[in-house]
C-alpha positions as CSV (number, residue, x, y, z in Angstrom):
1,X,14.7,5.8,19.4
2,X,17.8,3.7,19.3
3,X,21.8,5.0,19.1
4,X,23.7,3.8,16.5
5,X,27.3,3.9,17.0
6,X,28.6,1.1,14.3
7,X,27.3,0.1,11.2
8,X,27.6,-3.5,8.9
9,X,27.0,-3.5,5.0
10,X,26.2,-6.9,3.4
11,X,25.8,-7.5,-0.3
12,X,23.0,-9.2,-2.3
13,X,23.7,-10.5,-5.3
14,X,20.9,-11.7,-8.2
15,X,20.3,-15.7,-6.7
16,X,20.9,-14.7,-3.6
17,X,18.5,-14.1,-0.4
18,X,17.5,-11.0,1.4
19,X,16.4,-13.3,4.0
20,X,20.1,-14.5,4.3
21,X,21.3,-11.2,4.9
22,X,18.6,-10.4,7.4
23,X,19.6,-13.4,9.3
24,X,23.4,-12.1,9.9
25,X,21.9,-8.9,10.6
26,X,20.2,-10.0,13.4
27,X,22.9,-12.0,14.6
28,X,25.4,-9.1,14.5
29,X,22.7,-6.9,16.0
30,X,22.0,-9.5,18.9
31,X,25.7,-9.4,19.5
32,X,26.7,-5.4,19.4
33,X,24.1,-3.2,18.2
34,X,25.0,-2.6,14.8
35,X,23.0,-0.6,12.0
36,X,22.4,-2.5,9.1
37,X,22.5,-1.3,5.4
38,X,22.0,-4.1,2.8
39,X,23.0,-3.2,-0.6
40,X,20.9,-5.5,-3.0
41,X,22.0,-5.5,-7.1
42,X,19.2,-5.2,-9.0
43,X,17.0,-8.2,-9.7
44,X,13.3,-9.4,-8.6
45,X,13.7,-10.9,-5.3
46,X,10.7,-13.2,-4.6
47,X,10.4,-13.7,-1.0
48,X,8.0,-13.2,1.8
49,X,10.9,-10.7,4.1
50,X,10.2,-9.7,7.7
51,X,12.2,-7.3,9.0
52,X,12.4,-7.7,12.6
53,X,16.2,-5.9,13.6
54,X,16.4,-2.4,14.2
55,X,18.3,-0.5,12.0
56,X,18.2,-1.8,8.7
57,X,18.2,-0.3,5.5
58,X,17.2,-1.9,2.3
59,X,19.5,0.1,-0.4
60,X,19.4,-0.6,-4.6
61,X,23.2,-0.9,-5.3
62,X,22.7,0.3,-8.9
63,X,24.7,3.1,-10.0
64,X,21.4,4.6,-11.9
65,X,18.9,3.1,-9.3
66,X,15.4,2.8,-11.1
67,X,11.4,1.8,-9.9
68,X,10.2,1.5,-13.5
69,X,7.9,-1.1,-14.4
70,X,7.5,-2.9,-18.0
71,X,5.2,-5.4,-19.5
72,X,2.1,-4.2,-17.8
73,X,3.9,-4.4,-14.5
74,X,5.4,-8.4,-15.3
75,X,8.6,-7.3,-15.5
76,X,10.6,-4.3,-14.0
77,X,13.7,-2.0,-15.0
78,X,17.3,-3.6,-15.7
79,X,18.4,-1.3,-13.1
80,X,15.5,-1.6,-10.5
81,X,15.5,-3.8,-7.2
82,X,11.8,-5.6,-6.9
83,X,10.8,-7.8,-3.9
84,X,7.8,-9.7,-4.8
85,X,5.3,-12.7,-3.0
86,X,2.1,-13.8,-4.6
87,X,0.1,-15.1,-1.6
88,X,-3.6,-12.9,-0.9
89,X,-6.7,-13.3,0.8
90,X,-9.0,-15.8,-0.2
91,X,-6.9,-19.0,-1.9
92,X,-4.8,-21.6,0.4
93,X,-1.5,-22.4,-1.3
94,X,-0.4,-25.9,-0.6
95,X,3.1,-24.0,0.9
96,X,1.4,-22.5,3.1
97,X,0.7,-25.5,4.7
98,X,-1.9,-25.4,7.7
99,X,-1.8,-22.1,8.2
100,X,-5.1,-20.7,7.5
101,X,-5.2,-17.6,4.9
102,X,-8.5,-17.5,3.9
103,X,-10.3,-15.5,6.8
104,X,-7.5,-13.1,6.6
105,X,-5.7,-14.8,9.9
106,X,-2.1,-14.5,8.7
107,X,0.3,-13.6,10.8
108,X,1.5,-11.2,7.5
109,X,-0.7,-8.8,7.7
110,X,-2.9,-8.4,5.0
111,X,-0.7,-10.6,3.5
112,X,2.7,-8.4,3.2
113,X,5.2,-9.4,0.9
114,X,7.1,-7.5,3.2
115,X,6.6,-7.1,7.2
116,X,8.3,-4.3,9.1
117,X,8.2,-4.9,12.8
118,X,11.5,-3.0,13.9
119,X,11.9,0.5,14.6
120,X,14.0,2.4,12.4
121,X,13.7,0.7,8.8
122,X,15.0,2.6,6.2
123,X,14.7,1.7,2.4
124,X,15.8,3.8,-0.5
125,X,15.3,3.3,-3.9
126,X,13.1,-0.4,-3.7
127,X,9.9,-1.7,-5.8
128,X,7.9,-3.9,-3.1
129,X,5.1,-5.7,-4.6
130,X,2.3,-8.1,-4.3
131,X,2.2,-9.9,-7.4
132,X,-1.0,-11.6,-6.5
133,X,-3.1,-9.2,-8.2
134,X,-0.8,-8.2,-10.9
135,X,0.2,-11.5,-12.9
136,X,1.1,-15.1,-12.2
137,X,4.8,-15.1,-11.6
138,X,6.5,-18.5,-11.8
139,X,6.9,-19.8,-7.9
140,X,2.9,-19.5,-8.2
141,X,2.7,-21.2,-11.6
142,X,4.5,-23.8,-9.4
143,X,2.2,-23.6,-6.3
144,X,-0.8,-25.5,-5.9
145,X,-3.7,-24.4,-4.3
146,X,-5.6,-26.1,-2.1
147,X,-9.5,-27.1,-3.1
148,X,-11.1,-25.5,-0.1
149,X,-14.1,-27.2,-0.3
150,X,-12.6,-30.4,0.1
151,X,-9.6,-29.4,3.1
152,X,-9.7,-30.0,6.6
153,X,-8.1,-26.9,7.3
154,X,-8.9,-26.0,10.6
155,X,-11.3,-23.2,10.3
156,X,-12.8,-20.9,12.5
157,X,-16.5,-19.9,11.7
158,X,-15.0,-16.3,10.9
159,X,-12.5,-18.0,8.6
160,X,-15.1,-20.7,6.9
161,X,-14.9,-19.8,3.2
162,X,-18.4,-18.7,2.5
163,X,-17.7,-18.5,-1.8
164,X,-15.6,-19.7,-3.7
165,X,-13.1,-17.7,-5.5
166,X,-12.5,-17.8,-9.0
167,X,-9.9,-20.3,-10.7
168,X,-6.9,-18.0,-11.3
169,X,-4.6,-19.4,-14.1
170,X,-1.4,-21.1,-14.0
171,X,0.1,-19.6,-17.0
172,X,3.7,-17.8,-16.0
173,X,3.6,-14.1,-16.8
174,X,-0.5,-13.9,-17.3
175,X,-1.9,-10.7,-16.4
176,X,-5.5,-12.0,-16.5
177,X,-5.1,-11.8,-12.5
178,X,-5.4,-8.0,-12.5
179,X,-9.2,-8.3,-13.9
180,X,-11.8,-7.4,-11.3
181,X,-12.8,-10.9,-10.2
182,X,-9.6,-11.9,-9.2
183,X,-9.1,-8.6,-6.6
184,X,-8.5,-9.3,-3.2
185,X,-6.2,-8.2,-0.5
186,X,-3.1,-8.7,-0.5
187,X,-0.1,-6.2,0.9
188,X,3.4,-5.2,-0.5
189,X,4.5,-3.7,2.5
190,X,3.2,-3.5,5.9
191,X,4.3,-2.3,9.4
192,X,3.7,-3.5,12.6
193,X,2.7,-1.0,15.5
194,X,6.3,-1.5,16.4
195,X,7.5,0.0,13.5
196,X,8.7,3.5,14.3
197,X,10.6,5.9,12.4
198,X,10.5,4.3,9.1
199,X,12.1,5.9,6.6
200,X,10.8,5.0,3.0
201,X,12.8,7.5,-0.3
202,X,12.4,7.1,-3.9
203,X,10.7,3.6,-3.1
204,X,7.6,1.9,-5.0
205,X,4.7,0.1,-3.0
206,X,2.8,-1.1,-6.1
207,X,-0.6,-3.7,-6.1
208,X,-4.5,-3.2,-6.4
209,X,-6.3,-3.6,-3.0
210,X,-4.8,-2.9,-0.1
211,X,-1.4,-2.2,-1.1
212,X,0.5,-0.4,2.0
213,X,-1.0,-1.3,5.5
214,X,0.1,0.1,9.0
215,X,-0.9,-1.1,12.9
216,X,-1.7,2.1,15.2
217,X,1.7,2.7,16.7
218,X,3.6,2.7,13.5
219,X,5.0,5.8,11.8
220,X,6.1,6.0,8.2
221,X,8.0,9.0,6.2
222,X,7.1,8.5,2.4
223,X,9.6,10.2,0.7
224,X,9.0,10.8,-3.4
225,X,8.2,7.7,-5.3
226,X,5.5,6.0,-6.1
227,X,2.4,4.7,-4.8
228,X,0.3,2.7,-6.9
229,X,-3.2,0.9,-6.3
230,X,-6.5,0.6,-6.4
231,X,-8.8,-0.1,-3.7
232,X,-8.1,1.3,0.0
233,X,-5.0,1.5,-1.1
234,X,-3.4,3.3,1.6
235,X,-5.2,1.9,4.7
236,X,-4.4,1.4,8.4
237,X,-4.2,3.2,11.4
238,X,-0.2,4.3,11.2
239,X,0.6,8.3,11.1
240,X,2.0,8.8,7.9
241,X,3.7,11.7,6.0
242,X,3.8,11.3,2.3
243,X,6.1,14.0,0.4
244,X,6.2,14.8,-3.3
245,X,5.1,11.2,-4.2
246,X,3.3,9.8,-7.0
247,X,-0.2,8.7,-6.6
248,X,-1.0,6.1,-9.5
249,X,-4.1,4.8,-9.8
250,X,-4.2,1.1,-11.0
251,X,-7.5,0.6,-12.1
252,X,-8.3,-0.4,-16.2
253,X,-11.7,0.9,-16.5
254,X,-13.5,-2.1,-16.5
255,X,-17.0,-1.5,-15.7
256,X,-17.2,-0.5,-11.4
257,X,-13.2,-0.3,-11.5
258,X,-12.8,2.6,-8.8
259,X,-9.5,3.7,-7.3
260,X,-9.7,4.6,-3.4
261,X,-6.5,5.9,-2.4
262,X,-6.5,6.4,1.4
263,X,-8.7,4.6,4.3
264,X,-7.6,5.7,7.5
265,X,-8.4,5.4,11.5
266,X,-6.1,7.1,13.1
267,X,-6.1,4.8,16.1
268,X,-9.6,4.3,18.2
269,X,-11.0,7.1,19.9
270,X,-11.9,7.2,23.2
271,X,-14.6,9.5,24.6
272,X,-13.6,11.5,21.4
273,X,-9.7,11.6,22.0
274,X,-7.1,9.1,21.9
275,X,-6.0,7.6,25.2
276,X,-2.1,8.4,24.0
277,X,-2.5,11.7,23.3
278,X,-3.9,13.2,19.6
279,X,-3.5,10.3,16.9
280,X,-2.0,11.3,13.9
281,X,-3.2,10.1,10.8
282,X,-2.1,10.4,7.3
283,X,-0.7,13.5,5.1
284,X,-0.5,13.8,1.5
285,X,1.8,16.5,0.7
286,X,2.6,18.2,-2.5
287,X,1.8,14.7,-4.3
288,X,0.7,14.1,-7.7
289,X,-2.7,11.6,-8.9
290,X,-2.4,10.1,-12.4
291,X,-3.6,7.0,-14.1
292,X,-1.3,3.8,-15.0
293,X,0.3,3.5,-17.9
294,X,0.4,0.4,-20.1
295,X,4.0,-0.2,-18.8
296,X,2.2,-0.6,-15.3
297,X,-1.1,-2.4,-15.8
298,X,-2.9,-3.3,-18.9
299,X,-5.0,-0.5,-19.8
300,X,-8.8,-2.2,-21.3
301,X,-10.4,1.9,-20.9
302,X,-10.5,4.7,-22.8
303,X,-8.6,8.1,-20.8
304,X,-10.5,10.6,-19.8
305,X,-9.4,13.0,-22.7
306,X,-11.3,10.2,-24.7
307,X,-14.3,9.7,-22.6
308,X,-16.7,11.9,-24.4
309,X,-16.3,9.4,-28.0
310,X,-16.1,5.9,-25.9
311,X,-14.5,2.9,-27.6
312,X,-16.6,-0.6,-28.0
313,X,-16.0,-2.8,-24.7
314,X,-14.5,-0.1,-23.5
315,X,-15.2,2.1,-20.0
316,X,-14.0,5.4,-19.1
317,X,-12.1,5.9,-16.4
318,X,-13.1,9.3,-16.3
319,X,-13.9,10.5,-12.9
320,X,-13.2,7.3,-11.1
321,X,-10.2,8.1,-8.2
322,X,-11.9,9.3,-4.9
323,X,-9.1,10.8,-2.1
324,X,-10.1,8.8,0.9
325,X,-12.7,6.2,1.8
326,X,-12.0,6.4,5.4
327,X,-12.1,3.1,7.4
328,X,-13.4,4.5,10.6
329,X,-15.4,7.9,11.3
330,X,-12.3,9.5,13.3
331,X,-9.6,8.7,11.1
332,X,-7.2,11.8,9.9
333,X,-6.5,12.3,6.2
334,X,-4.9,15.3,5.0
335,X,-4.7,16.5,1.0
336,X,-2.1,19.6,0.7
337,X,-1.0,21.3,-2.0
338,X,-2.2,18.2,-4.2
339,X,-2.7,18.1,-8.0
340,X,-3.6,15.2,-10.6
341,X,-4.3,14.6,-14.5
342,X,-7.1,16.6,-15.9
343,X,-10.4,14.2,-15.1
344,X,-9.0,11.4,-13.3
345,X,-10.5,12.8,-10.0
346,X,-14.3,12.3,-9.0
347,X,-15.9,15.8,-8.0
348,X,-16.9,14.6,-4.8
349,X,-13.1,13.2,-4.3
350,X,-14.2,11.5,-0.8
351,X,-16.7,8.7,0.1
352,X,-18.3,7.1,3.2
353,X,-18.5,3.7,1.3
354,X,-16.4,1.9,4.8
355,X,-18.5,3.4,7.3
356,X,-21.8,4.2,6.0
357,X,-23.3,0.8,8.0
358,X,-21.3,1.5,11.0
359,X,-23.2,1.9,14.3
360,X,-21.3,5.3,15.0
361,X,-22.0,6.8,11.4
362,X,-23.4,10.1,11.7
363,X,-24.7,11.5,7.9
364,X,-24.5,15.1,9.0
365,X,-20.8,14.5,10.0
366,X,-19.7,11.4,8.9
367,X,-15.8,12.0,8.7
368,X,-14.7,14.9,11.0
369,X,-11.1,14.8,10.4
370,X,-11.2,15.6,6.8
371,X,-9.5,17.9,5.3
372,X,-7.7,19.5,2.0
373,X,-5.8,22.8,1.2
374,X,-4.6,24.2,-1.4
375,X,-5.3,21.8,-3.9
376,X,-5.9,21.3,-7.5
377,X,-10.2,22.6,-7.5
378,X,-10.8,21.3,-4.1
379,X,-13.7,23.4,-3.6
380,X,-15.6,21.8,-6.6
381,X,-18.4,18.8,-5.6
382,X,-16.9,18.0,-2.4
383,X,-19.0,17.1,0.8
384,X,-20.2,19.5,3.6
385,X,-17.9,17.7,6.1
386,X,-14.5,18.0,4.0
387,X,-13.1,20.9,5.8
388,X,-10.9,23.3,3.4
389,X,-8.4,25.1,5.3
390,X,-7.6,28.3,4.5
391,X,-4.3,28.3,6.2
392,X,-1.9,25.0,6.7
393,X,-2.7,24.6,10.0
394,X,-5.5,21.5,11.4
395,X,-8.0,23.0,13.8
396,X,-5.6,21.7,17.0
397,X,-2.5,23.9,15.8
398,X,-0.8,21.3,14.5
399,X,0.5,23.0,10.8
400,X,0.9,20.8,7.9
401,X,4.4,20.3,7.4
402,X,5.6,16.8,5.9
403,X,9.2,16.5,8.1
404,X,7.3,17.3,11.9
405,X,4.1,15.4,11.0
406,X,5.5,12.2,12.4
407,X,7.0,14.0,15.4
């Protein structure tokens, strides 16, 4: 933990840079220490950030601060602070120059529009996004890409393209992107195994595949909000506590569209513990699951209240949001007092699609640290080796309390 005695506010106005403001905050910091609150007026900020001082806070200077979306999620509220990049996994960008994106060897991780690698990062009241899956926004319309086939990139045989992605279109605003071809990874926020104590209220992390990303080390307090994506959403190896937060799914029931919402890992066990001690993993608490609306993604399904009658060239979307897929056999997630829309939910609600080919997969007990209470029907369909408490309290003591998860 870090004291903070002093404290600096800088402004951000609409044409201005967040990266700016970072600079001088890691000057000031360098110099005496300082805690760092940026006020940014609202505006779509498109810029890859890192945020390597301790102590900062990103803060929506709006007197009526807003995370709506509009337009199918092109554009965003008069009132609402958005920072945006458009580079994912799979397509080289001539600005990107010779670094290599396509084997996923950023330094970004996953690709993060924004990288949190300090301790104590507080943000209230922001939209981060990945636009990459979401629509073409106008400094990619200006982009070129580079034709992989014909670079002398310097690949690594783990990098080597081994398809080639689709063309994605040039046309500012087009929200042909968010079809399922085009998915790939790419992050709105991410956080370093440095990043303790981060503090995250009334934010939005919005995208389709992995959307929010942390290292093992990193720990993350969710605090209302919104959290929207598709697949693997939520992934990583960070403890995380998320508290009265939306989950929105962002999938438009094309055929196969499917909506994981949390792979977890916990951190890598060791003889069956973790060499630091127990490894947290991630808590959903008293959250809500619902599908976008057409102010967040373009909706080509019918709703599951309509699923029974169908529509021509249409797919239900009935059914298709599973809890966790988790991304390693021992990794913790945690469903508590959870509810969501009447059918959006699969029975099962959990899947061993990550791990079913992994050497360590065990059918019998596949994902140990599984669990649910006190949720909407969580008894119906689900696996064998989802445990449902029947008090709030894991099987090591630890009880399920959203403010001391992290602790």
């Amino acid at each position: 933990m870090f004291a903070f005695i002093l404290s600096l506010v800088l402004h951000v106005f609409p044409g201005g840079s967040i990266t700016t403001a970072l600079d001088s905050a890691r000057a000031v910091y360098t110099a005496r220490g300082e805690r760092t609150t940026i006020l940014i007026q609202p505006g779509t900020y498109r810029e890859e950030l890192t945020i390597d001082v301790p102590g900062v806070t990103l803060k929506n200077a709006a007197r009526k601060p807003s995370i709506a979306l509009r337009n199918h999620g092109v554009e965003c509220d008069p009132d609402a602070v958005r920072i945006t990049w458009y580079y994912g996994h799979g397509y080289q960008y001539r600005s990107m120059g010779n670094t290599v994106n396509y084997g996923g060897s950023r330094t970004r991780l996953w690709n993060a529009s924004v990288l949190v690698t300090a301790p104590d990062f507080r943000a209230e009241n922001i939209i981060f996004e990945n636009s990459f899956n979401l629509y073409v926004c106008d400094l990619e319309a200006a982009d070129s890409l580079v034709d992989i086939s014909q670079s002398d990139m310097p690949w690594t045989e783990k990098e080597r393209p081994k398809k080639a992605m689709p063309v994605r279109p040039k046309e500012v605003g087009s929200t042909e992107v968010q079809k399922k071809r085009y998915r790939e990874r790419a992050s709105a926020i991410s956080f370093a195994g440095t990043a303790k104590n981060a503090h995250l209220k009334n934010c939005r992390a919005v995208g389709r595949q992995d959307v929010l990303y942390g290292d093992q080390g990193a720990s993350i307090y969710w605090e209302g909000g919104i959290l929207a994506g598709g697949v693997d959403f939520i992934f990583g190896a960070m403890a995380m506590s998320v508290n009265k937060a939306t989950i929105v799914a962002n999938i438009n029931g094309e055929k196969g569209d499917k909506c994981y919402i949390a792979a977890g890992r916990s951190g890598e066990m060791v003889n069956g513990t973790c060499p630091n001690g127990k490894c947290r993993g991630l808590l959903f608490y008293k959250c809500h699951i619902r599908l976008a609306t057409e102010d967040e993604l373009v909706n080509r399904s019918v709703s599951p209240k309509d699923s029974l009658s169908g529509a021509a060239g249409l797919y239900s979307v009935s059914e298709a949001v599973y809890l966790a897929r988790p991304w390693r056999s021992w990794g913790e997630t945690v469903w508590a007092y959870t509810t969501w829309d009447e059918g959006v939910l699969n029975p099962e609600g959990w899947s061993t699609g990550l791990i079913r080919k992994r050497p360590e997969f065990d059918p019998e007990n596949p994902c140990p640290n599984s669990y649910e209470y006190k949720s909407q029907d969580n008894s119906v369909g689900r696996p064998k080796w989802v445990s449902v408490l029947r008090k709030p309290i894991l099987p090591d003591g630890t009880r399920l309390n959203p403010k001391t998860w992290l602790k």
